[in-house]
Backbone bond lengths (Angstrom), bond angles and torsions (degrees), N, CA, C in turn:
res aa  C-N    CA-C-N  psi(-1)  N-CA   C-N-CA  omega(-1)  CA-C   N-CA-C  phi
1 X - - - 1.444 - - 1.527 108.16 -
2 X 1.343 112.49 145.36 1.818 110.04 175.64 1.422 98.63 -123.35
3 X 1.079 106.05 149.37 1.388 137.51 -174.75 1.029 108.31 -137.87
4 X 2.034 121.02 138.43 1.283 137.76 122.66 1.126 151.59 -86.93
5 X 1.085 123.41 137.57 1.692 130.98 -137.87 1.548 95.80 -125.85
6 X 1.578 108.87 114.26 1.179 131.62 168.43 1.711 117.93 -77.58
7 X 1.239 106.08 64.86 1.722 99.43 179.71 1.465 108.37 -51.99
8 X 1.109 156.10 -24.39 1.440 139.74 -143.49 1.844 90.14 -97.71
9 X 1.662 117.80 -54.52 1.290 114.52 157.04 1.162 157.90 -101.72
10 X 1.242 108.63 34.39 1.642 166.30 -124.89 1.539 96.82 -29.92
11 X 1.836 101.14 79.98 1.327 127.48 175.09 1.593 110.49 -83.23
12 X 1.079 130.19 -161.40 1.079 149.40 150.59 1.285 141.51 -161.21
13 X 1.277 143.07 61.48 0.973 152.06 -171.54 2.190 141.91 -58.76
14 X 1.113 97.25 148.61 1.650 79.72 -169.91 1.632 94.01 -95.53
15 X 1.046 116.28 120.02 1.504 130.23 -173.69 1.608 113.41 -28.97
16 X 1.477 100.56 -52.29 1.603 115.58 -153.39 1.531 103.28 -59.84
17 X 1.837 96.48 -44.49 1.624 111.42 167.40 1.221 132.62 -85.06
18 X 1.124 108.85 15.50 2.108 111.88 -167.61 1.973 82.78 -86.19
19 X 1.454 104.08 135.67 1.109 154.39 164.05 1.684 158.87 -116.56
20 X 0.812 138.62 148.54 1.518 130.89 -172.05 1.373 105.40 -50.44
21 X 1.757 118.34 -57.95 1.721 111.98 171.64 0.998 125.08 -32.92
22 X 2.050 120.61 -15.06 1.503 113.40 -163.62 1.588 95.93 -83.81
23 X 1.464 118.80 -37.14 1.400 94.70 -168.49 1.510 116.21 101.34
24 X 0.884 119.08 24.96 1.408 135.55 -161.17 1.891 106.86 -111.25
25 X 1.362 109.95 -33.89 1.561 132.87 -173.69 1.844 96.98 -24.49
26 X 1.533 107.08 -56.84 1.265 122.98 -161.80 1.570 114.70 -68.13
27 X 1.591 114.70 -5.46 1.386 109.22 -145.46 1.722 91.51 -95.13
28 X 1.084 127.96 124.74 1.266 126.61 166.63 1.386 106.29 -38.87
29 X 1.723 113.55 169.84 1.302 123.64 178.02 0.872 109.37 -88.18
30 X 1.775 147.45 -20.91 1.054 165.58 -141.77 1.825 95.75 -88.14
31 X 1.120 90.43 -38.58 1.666 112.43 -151.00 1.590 108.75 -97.77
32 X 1.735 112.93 2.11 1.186 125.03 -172.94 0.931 114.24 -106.17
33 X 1.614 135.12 147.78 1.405 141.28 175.99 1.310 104.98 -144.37
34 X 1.367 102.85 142.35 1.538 107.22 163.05 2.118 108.55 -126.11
35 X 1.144 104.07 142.60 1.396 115.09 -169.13 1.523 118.12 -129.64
36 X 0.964 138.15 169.28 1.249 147.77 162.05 1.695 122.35 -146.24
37 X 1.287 100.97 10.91 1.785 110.50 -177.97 2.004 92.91 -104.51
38 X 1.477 73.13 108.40 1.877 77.49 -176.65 1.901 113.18 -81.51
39 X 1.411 101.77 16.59 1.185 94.56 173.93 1.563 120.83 -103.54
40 X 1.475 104.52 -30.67 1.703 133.29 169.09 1.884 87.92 -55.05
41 X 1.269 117.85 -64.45 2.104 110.48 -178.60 1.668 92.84 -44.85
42 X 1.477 124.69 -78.73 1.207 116.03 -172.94 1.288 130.07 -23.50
43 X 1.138 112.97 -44.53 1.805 134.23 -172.36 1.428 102.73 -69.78
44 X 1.528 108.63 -50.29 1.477 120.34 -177.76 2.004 107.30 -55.44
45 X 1.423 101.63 -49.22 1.833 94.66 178.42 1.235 97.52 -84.16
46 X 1.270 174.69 91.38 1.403 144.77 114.70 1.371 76.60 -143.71
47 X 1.233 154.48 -73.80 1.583 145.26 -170.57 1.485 117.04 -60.46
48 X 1.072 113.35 -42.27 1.386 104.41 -161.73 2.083 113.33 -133.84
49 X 1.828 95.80 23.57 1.415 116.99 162.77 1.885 98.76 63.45
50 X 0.538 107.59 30.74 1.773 114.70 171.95 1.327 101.53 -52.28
51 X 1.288 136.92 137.03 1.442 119.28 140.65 1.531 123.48 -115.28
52 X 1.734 116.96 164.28 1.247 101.14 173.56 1.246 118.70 -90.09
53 X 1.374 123.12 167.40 1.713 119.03 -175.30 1.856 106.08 -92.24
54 X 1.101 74.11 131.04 2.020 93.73 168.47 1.062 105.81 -63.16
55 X 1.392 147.22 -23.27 1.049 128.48 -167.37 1.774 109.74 -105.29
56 X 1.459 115.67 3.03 1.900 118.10 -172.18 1.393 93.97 -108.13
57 X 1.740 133.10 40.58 0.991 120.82 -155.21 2.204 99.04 -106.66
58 X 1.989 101.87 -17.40 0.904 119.70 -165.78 1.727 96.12 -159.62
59 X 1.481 100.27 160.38 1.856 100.63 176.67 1.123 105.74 -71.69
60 X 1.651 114.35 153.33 1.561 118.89 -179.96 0.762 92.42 -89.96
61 X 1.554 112.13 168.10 1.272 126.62 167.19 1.564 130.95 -125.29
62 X 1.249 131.74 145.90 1.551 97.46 179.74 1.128 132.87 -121.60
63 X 1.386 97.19 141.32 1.660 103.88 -169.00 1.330 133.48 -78.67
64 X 1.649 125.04 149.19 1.497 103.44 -178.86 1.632 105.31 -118.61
């Protein structure tokens, strides 16, 4: 699985599903990661309070 990792609001997202709902628009690039070592995400929530996003849980969709 790959994931991007919002350090600035220390999100975490599943790539395939990261979306506009996430909220991410604002996050500098500096501040962006993308990963695929699902143990470095692990490390990120239990050490260093990461969370994952509610919203990369399924594809968005868009509404009119």
């Amino acid at each position: 699985m790959y994931y991007f990792v919002d350090h600035k609001k220390k999100k975490i997202h599943q790539r395939q599903f990261a979306g506009d709902r996430c909220g991410f628009v604002e996050t500098p690039v500096e501040k962006r990661e993308f990963t695929d070592q699902v143990e470095y995400v692990q490390q990120l929530e239990i050490k260093n309070f990461y969370e994952m996003c509610k919203y990369c849980r399924q594809a968005q969709s868009i509404s009119s």
